[in-house]
Residue, then its C-alpha position, 0 to 999 in steps of 0.5 A: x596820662x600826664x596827670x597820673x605822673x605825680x601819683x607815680x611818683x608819690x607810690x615810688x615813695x611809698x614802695x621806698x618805704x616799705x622796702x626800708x621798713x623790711x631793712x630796719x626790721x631785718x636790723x640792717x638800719x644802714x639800708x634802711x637810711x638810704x630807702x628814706x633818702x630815696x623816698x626824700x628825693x621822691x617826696x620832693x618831686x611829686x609835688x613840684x611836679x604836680x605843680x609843673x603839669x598843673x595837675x594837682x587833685x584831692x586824691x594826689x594830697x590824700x595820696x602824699x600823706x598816706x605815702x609820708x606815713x609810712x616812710x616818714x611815719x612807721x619806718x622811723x618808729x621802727x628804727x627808734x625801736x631797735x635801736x631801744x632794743x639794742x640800748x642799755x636798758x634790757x626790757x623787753x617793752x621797752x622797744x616798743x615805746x619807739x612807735x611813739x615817734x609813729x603816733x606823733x608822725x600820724x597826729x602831725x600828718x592829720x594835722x596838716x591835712x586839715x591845717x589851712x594855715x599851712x599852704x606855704x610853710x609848716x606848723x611844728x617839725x615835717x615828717x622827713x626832716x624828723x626822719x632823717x634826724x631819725x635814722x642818722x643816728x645809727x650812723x653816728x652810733x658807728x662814732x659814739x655807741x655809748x651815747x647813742x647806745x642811752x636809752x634815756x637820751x633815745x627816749x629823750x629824743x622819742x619825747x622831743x621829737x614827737x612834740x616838736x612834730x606837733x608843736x605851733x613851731x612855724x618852719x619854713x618850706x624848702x619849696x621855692x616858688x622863685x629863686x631870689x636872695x631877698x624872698x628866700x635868704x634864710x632857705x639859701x642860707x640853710x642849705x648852703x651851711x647844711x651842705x658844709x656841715x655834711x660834708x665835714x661830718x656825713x650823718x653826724x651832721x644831721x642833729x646839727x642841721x636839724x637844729x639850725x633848720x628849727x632856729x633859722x625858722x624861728x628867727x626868719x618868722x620873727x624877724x618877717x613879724x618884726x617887719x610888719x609891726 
């Protein structure tokens, strides 16, 4: 029985999802953020749980990437796709260039399946911390409908974005294998500044925490590099 509990909780992902995707679609992107959450929080667990129970299979990971391109794939292209349409720019194809960041979420998931170098870290921007850059900006549009309402900087961010989700950027893994400073100071100090930067500014934060989660990377793997040298 127990080995059935982590897909469990990958297709609560996956249900999440597809409940926020009807949201986005409807244009309530609002709710739609808080089903990435929820999916967020299911993702984290089914994994770790996996691990606890010792119970990981071929069909759980096939799973967990099938889950993560719906919630982590198709529903931020859709968001991106109303927030084109809601834009500055009156085009009635303009929209769909939003699925880009879905396309891009595809090649990275593939990409990740086969990649064996990351076992214990990423290459290039995981899917739901793209996300939810993604579907913050809505809330930020709440405090400045002017830039967010840009069609150039929405595509903009389409462009960085899927690049970033399939560029060799090394990212490193919020899992934790073990909770010392020393092996995880960088992660530690990632959440503890996240966790500032949230609660002074809710979803603005978001952009500024992606930032800071993709220079700490990069100096955290430099400096690990500089050490072995």
């Amino acid at each position: 029985m127990k080995k059935h509990i982590p897909n469990a909780i990958t297709c609560a992902n996956l249900f999440s999802g597809c409940i926020g995707i009807v949201f986005a679609f409807s244009g309530d992107l609002f709710t739609a953020a808080y089903f990435v959450l929820l999916s967020g929080i299911f993702d984290f667990f089914d994994g770790m749980v996996a691990r606890l129970l010792n119970v990981k299979s071929a069909i759980g990971k096939e799973l967990d990437s099938l889950a993560d391109m719906v919630s982590f794939g198709f529903l931020p292209g859709v968001v991106m796709f109303q927030l084109l349409k809601a834009s500055d720019f009156s085009s009635a194809y303009l929209p769909y260039l939003g699925f880009i960041i879905t396309v891009f979420s595809a090649l990275r998931l593939a990409k990740f399946n086969i990649d064996e170098r990351q076992t214990e870290e990423f290459i290039g921007l995981n899917t739901p911390m793209n996300t939810l850059f993604i579907v913050s900006l809505p809330f930020i549009a709440q405090d400045y409908p002017a830039v967010i309402g840009s069609s150039i900087l929405l595509l903009a961010i389409t462009a960085i974005n899927s690049f970033l989700l399939v560029s060799e950027i090394k990212i490193f893994s919020l899992k934790f294998k073990q909770m010392t400073w020393a092996k995880n100071k960088f992660k530690f100090i990632f959440l503890i500044l996240s966790a500032v930067l949230i609660a002074f500014l809710r979803f603005t934060a978001v952009p500024f925490v992606l930032v800071l989660y993709i220079a700490l990377s990069i100096f955290h793997f430099r400096s690990s590099a500089a050490k072995e040298s």
